[in-house]
ROROTI-213155 format. One line per field, with one value per residue (C-alpha): chain; x negated, y negated, z; residue number from 0. Coordinates in steps of 0.1 Angstrom, whole numbers, plus 5000, padded with zeros to 4 digits. Layout:
# ROROTI-213155
chain c(A, ...)
x c(X, ...)
y c(Y, ...)
z c(Z, ...)
n c(NUM, ...)
END
This chain:
# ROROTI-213155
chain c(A, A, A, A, A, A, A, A, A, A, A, A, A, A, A, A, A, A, A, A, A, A, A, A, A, A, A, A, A, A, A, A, A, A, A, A, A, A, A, A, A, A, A, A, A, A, A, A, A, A, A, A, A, A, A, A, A, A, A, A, A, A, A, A, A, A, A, A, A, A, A, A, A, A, A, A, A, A, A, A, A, A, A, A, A, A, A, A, A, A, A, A, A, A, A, A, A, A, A, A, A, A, A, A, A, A, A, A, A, A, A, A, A, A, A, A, A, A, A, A, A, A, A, A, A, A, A, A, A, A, A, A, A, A, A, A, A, A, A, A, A, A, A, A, A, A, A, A, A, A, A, A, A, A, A, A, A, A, A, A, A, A, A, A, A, A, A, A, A, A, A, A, A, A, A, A, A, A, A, A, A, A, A, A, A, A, A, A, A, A, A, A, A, A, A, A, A, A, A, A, A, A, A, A, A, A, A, A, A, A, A, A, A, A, A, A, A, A, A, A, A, A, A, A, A, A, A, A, A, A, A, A, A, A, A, A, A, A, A, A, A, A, A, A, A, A, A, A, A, A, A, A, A, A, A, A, A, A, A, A, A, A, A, A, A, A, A, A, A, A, A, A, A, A, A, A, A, A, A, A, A, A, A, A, A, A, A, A, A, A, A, A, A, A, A, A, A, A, A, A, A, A, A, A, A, A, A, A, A, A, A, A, A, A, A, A, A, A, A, A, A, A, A, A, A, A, A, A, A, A, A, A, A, A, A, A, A, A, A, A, A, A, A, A, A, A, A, A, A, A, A, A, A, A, A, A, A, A, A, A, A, A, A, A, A, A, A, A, A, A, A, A, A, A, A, A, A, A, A, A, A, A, A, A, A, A, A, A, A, A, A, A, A, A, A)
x c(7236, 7270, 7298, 7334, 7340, 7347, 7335, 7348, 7319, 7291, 7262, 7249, 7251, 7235, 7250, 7218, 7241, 7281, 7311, 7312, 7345, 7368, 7399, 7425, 7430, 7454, 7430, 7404, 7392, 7356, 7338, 7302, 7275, 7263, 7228, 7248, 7253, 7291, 7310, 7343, 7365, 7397, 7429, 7433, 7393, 7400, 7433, 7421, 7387, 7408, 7388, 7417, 7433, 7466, 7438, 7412, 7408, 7390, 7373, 7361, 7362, 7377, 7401, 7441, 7457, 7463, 7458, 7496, 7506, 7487, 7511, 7485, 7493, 7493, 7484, 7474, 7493, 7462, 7430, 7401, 7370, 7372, 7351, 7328, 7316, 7331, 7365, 7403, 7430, 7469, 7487, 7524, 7533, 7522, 7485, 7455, 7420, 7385, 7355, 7320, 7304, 7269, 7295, 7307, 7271, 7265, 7291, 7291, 7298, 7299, 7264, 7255, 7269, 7255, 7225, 7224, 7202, 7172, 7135, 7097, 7086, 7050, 7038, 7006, 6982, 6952, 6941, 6969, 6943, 6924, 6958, 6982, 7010, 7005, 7023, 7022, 7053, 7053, 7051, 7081, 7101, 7095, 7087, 7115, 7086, 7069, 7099, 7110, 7074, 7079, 7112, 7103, 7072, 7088, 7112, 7086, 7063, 7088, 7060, 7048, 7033, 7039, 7011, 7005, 7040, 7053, 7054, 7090, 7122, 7138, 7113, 7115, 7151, 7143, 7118, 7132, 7163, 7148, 7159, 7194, 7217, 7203, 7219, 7226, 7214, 7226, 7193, 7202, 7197, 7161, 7141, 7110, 7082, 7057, 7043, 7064, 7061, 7093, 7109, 7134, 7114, 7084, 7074, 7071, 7044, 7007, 7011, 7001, 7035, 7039, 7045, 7081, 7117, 7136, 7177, 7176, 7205, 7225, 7242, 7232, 7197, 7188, 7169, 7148, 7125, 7109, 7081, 7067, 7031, 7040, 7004, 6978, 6945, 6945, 6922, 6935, 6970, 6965, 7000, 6993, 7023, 7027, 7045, 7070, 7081, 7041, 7042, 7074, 7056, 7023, 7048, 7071, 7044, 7016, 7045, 7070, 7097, 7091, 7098, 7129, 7140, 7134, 7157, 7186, 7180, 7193, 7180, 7200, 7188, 7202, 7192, 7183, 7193, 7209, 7235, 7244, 7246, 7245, 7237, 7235, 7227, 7207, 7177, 7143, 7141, 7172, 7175, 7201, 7219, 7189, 7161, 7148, 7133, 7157, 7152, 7132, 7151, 7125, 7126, 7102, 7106, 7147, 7148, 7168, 7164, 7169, 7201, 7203, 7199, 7175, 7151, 7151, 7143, 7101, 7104, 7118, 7092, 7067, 7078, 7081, 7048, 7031, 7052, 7037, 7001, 7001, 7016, 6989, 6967, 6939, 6940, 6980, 6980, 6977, 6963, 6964, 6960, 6986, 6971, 6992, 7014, 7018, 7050, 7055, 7083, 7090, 7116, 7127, 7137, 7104, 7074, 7073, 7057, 7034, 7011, 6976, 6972, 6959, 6959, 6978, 6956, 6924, 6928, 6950, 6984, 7003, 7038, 7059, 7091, 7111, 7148, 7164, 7180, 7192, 7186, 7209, 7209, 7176, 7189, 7214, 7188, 7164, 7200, 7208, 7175, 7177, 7211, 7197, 7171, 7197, 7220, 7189, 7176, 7212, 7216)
y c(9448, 9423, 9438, 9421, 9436, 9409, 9406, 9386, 9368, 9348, 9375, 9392, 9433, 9459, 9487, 9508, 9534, 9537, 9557, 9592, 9607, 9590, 9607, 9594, 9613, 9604, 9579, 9569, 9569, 9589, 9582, 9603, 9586, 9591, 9598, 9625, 9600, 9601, 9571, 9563, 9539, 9538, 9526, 9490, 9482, 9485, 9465, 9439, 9432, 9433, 9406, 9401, 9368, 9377, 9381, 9361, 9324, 9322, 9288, 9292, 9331, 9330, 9348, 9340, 9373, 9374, 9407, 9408, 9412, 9447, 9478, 9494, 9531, 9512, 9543, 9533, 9550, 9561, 9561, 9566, 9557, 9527, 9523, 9500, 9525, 9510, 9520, 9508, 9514, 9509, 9497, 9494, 9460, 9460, 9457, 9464, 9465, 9470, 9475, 9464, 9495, 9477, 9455, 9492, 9502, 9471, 9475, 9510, 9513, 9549, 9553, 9533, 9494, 9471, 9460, 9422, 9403, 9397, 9389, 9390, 9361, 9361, 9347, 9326, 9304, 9285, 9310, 9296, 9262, 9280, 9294, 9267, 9269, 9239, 9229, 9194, 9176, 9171, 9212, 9217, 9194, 9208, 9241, 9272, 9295, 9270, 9259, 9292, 9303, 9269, 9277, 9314, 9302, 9280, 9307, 9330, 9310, 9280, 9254, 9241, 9214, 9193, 9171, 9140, 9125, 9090, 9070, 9050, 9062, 9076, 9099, 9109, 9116, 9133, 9160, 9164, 9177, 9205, 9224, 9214, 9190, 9166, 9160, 9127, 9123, 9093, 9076, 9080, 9105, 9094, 9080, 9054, 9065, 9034, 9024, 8999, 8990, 8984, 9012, 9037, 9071, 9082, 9091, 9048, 9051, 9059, 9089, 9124, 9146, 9186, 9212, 9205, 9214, 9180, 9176, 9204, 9184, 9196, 9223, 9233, 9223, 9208, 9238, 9213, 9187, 9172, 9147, 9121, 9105, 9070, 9056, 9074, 9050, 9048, 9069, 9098, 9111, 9142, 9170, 9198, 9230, 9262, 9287, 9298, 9333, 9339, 9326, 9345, 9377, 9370, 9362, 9395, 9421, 9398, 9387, 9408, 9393, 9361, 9366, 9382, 9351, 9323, 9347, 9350, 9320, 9284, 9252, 9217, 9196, 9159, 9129, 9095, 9073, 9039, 9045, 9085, 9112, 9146, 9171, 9213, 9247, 9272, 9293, 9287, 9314, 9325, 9361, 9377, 9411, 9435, 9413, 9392, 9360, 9339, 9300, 9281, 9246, 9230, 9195, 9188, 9157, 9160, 9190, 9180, 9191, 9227, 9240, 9274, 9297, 9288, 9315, 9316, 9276, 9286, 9319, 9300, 9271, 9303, 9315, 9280, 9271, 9303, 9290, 9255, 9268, 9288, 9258, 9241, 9267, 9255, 9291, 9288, 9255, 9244, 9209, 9188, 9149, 9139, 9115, 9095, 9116, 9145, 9161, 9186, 9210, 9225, 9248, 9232, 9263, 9279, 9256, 9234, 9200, 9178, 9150, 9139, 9102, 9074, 9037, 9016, 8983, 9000, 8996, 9011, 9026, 9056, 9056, 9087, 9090, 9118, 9135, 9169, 9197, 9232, 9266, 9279, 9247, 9265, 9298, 9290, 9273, 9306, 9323, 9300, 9308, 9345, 9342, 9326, 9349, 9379, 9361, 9358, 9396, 9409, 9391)
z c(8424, 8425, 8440, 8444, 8478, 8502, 8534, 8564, 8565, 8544, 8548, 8520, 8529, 8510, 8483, 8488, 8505, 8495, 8515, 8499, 8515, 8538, 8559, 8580, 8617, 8645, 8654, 8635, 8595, 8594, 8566, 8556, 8539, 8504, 8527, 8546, 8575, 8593, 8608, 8627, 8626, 8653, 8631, 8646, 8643, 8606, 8603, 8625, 8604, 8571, 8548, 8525, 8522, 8542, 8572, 8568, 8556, 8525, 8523, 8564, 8568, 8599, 8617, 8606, 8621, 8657, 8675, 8686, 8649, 8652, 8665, 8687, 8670, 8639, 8610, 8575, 8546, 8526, 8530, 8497, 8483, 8459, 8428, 8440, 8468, 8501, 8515, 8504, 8530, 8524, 8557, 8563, 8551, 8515, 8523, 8509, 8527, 8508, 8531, 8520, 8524, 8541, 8562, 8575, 8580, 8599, 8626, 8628, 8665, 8666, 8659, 8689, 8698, 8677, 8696, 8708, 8682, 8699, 8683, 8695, 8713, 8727, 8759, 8762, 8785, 8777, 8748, 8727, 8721, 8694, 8674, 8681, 8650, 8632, 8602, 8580, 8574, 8541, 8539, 8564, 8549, 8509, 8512, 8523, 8533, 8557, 8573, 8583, 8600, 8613, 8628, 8635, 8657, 8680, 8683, 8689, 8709, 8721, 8703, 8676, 8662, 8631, 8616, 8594, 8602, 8596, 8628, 8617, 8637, 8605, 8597, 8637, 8637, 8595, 8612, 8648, 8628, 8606, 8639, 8634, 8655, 8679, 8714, 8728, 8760, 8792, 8782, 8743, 8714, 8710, 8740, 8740, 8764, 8770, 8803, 8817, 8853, 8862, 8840, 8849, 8849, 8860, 8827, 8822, 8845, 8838, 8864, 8861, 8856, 8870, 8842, 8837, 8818, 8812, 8828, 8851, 8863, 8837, 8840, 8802, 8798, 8765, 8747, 8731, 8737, 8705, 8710, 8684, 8690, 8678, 8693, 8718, 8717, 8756, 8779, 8790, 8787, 8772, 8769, 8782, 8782, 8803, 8791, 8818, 8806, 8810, 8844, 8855, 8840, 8865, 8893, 8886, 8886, 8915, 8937, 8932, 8964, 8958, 8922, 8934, 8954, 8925, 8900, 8929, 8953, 8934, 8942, 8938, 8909, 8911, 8889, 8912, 8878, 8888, 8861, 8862, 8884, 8872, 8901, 8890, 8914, 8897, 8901, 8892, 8867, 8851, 8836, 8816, 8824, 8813, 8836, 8812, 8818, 8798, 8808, 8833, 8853, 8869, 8872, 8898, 8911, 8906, 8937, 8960, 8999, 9001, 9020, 9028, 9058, 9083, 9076, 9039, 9038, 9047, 9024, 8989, 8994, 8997, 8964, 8947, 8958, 8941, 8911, 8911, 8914, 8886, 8866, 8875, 8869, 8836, 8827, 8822, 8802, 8765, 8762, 8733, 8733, 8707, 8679, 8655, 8631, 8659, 8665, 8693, 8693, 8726, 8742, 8771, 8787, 8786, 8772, 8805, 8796, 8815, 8811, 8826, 8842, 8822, 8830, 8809, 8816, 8807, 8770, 8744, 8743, 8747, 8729, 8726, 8712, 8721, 8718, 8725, 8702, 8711, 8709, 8692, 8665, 8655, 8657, 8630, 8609, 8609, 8597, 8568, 8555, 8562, 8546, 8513, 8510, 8513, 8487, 8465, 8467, 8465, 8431)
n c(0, 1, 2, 3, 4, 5, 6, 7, 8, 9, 10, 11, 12, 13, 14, 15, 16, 17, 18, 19, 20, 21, 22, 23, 24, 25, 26, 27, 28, 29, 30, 31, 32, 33, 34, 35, 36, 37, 38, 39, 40, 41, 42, 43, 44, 45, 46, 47, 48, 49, 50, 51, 52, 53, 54, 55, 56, 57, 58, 59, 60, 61, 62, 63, 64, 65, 66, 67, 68, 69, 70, 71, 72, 73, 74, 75, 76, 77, 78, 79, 80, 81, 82, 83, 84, 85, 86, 87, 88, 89, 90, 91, 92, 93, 94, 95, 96, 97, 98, 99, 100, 101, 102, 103, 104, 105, 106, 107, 108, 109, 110, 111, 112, 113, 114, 115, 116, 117, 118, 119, 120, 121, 122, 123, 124, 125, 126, 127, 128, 129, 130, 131, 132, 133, 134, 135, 136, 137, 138, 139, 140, 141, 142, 143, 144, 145, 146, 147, 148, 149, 150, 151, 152, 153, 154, 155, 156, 157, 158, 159, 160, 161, 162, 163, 164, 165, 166, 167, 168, 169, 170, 171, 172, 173, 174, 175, 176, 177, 178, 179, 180, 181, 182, 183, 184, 185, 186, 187, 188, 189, 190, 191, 192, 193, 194, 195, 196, 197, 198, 199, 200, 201, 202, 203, 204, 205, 206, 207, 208, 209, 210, 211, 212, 213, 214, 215, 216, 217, 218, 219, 220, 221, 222, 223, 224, 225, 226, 227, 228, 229, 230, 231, 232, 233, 234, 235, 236, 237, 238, 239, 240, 241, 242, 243, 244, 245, 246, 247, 248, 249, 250, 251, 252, 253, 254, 255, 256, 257, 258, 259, 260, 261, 262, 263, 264, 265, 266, 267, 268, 269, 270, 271, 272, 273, 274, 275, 276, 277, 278, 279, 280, 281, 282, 283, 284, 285, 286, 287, 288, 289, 290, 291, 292, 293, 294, 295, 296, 297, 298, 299, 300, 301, 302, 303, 304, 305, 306, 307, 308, 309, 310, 311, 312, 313, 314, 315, 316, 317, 318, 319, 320, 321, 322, 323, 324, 325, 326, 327, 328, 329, 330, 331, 332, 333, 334, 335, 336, 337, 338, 339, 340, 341, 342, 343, 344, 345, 346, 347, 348, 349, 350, 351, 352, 353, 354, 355, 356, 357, 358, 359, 360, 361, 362, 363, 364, 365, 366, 367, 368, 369, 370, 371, 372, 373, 374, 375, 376, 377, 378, 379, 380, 381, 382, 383, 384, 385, 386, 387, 388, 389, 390, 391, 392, 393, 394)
END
């Protein structure tokens, strides 16, 4: 069903259910449902989320009336039902509002807060080998429904791997940005990785590298790392990923205090570059208001010497060491030796990457090409879709 009710937005919102009665109090407009639900509205709620164009830009949608325009006992001057089914308000001024009724329904904050968005995500360790999500290039790049699960399982999972793609930079920078927006980074927006004996990193070298997130040093870690298997015909080498919310989970309910002391305690992260110096505090494990494991900064070989009181020094290597073993843990890792035409997407905050030794004179080479993106970049992708789809069943 088409409806001409704007919205101060670009989402698609339902007319399954429409306003049915609607009265002004002191206060607040209270609307009931044509399913026999009720709703509240305080006055200045309403006047400030006006969609009409003396409120609301729109070509952008966004926000043209500031707050201090709005009286705070501001009182519309009639309140009804409009034809369409949502709500129409007259305000001093010569105004008219119309409410979507499914844009009511969505913010209806007195049924509740309107709950943060949040989705599934599943932890994993080496089990993961057998149902890795794999997807082919030519599938993610022309088909809606594939990208999406694409998208929706690194969400879910923080990786994912993309097959059978072109080895040329173009087609690296094409497929690293079905995410969204790439972020340039001191060493560039995409990064060579090949064994060079003088070169800058560790990762130039044919050494074995710790479960790790890349630029703890920053004090907002890249979301994503995106690697690109250019060439792998050396001996050994093989990725391998742990999944650190899984981790945090073993450490929270095993070790329990010195779980407590790598959510609370931070630990200085500084880059040793020639050319930059980026230097950030944080903890280990980062959690947001409710507890949850959120993101994961660990950098290993970028800790720099602890510097705290005496007797904590002994009890956060403790904890950090329980930590590292279960990185290192076979049970805890996903290994895959990337081939030619392998892409691997990986949240940075939480799939912590590492590699296995090989020796670049004993034959072969290993070439990775790699970059970074961000969370929310693929956040907003997964919405454009959802949004489309919306548009689509809504007519």
């Amino acid at each position: 069903m088409t409806t001409a009710i704007p919205t101060p937005d670009f989402e698609t919102y339902s007319m399954d259910v429409l306003v049915a009665s609607a009265a002004a109090t002191d206060d607040t407009v209270d609307i009931t449902w044509s399913d026999g639900r009720t709703s509240r509205y305080h006055h200045i709620w309403l006047r400030d989320n006006c969609a009409s164009d003396k409120s609301v830009d729109t070509v952008s949608r966004e926000r043209m009336l500031s707050l201090s325009a709005i009286p705070n006992d501001i009182q519309p001057l009639s309140v009804m039902v409009s034809e369409a089914g949502g709500l129409q308000i007259e305000w001093p001024g010569d105004l008219t509002s119309h409410y979507h009724p499914g844009w009511l329904r969505e913010f209806d904050y007195s049924n509740g807060s309107r709950p943060t968005e949040s989705w599934p995500i599943e932890t994993w360790g080496q089990e993961l080998e057998e149902d890795l999500p794999i997807f082919s290039a030519d599938a993610v790049f022309n088909d809606e429904e594939t990208r999406y699960e694409f998208l929706v399982a690194i969400r879910r999972l923080g990786l994912a791997i993309v097959t059978d793609m072109p080895k040329d930079f173009d087609a690296f920078e094409r497929i690293s940005s079905q995410i969204g927006l790439l972020r340039d980074m001191n060493w560039g927006k995409i990064f060579e990785i090949e064994p060079k004996p003088a070169g800058e990193y560790l990762a130039n070298r044919g050494l074995a590298l710790d479960a790790h997130s890349d630029a703890s040093t920053r004090e907002y870690q890249p979301g994503f790392q995106i690697f690109q298997c250019v060439e792998n015909t050396t001996p050994g080498g093989e990725s391998f990923w742990v999944d650190g919310f899984r981790v945090a989970e073993i450490m929270k309910e095993q070790y329990p205090e010195q779980y407590e002391l790598l959510t609370t305690v931070p630990w200085e992260f500084a880059n040793r570059s020639k050319g930059t110096h980026y230097r950030w505090t944080a903890p280990i494990l980062e959690l947001d208001i409710k507890g949850n494991i959120t993101a994961v900064r660990d950098t290993t070989w970028l800790r720099e010497p602890l510097r705290l009181e005496f007797d904590m020094v002994p009890k956060l290597f403790a904890a950090y060491k329980t930590f590292v073993d279960l990185k290192a843990a076979r049970e805890n890792q996903v290994e895959r030796k990337l081939v030619e035409g392998d892409v691997a997407f990986v949240d940075n905050r939480r799939a912590l990457h590492g590699r296995r030794a090989f020796d670049p004179t004993a034959g072969g080479r290993r070439h990775i090409r790699t970059c970074y993106g961000e969370r929310e970049e693929l956040m907003s992708s997964i919405r454009m879709i959802e949004r489309a789809r919306a548009a689509r069943q809504n007519g």
